[in-house]
C-alpha positions as CSV (number, residue, x, y, z in Angstrom):
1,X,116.5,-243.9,-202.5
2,X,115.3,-244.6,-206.3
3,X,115.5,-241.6,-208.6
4,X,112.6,-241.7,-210.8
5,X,112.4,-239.7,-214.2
6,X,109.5,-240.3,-216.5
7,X,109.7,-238.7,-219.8
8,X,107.1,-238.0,-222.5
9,X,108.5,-239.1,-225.5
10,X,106.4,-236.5,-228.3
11,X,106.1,-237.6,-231.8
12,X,107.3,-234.7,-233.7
13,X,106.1,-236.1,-237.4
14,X,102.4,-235.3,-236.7
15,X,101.9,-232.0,-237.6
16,X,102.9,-229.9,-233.6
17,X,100.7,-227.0,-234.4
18,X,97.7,-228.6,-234.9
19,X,95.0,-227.9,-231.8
20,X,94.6,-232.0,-231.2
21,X,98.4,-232.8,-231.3
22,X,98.8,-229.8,-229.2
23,X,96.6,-231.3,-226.9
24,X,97.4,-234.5,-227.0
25,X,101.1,-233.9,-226.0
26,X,100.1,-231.9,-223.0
27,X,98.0,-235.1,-221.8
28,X,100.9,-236.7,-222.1
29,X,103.1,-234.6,-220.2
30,X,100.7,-234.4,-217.4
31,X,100.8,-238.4,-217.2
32,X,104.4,-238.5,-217.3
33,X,104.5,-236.2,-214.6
34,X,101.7,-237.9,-212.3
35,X,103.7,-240.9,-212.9
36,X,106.8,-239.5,-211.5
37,X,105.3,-238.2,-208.7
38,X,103.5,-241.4,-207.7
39,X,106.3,-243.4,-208.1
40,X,108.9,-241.3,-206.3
41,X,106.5,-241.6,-202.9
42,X,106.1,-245.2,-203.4
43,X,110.1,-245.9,-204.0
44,X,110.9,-243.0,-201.3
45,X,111.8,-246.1,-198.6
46,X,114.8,-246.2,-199.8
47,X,115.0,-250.1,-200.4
48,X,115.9,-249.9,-203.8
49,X,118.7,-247.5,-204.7
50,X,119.2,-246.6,-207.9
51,X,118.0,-244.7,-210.7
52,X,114.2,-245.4,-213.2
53,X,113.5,-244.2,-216.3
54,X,110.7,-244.2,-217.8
55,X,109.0,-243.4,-221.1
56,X,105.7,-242.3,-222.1
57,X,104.5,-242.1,-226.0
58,X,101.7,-242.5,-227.9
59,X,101.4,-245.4,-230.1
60,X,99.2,-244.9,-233.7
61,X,95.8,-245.7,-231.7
62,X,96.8,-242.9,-229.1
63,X,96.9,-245.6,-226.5
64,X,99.5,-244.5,-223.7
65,X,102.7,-246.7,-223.9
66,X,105.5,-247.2,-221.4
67,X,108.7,-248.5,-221.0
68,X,111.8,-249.0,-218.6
69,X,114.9,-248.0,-220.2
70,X,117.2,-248.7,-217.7
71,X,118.5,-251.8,-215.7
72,X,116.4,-251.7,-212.3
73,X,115.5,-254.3,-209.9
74,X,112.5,-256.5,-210.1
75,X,110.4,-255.4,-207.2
76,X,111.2,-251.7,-209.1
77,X,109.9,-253.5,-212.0
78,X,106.4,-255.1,-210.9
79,X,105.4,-251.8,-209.2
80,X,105.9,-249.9,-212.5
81,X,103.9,-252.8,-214.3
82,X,101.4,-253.0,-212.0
83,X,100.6,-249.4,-211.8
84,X,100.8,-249.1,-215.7
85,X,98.5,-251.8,-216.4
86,X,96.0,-250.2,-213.4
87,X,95.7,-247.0,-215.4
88,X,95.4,-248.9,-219.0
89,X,99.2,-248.0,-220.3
90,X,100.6,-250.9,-222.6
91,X,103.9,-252.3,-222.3
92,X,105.9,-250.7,-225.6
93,X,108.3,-253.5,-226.7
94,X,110.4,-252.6,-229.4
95,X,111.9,-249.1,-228.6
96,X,113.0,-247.2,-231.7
97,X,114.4,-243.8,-230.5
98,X,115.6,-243.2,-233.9
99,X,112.8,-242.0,-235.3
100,X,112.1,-239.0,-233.6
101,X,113.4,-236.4,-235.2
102,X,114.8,-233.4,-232.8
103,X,112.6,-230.6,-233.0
104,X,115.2,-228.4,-232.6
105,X,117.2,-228.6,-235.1
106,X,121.0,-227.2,-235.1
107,X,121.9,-224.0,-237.1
């Protein structure tokens, strides 16, 4: 059985009190977590163990992007892909974790 985690990466350099951003990053949770959802019944057959994760974000259009960030098998690969590009997420190619800043910052 594939464990699937898909997690909404939030921009914290917008401004997070502001009504839109608010809004915006709920969206984006709720995607992340139909995602998940969708993806755990398809993978439940148990041919491809493993672990997926996935991440959500906004890009500076507020187009929805995704990417794998672990080493999965194809087939795991093309139904992510597939149901991505059906609901008009773009693939995000270069990855820069970096620069989010942690909202919580240590005391």
């Amino acid at each position: 059985m594939t464990t699937v985690t898909v997690l909404a990466i939030i921009d914290f350099d917008g401004k997070p009190d502001a009504p839109l951003t608010r809004v915006m990053n709920r969206r984006l949770e709720q995607f992340a977590a139909d995602l998940q959802i969708y993806l755990e019944k398809v993978l439940s057959d148990g041919s491809n163990p493993g672990d997926l994760v996935i991440y959500l974000s906004y890009n500076r259009s507020y187009a929805i992007r995704w990417v794998i960030v672990n080493d999965i098998h194809e087939d795991v690969q093309a139904i992510v892909a597939k149901k991505c590009a059906k609901l008009g997420y773009i693939s995000w190619k270069n990855v820069d974790l970096y620069k989010f800043r942690n909202p919580f910052p240590k005391n």
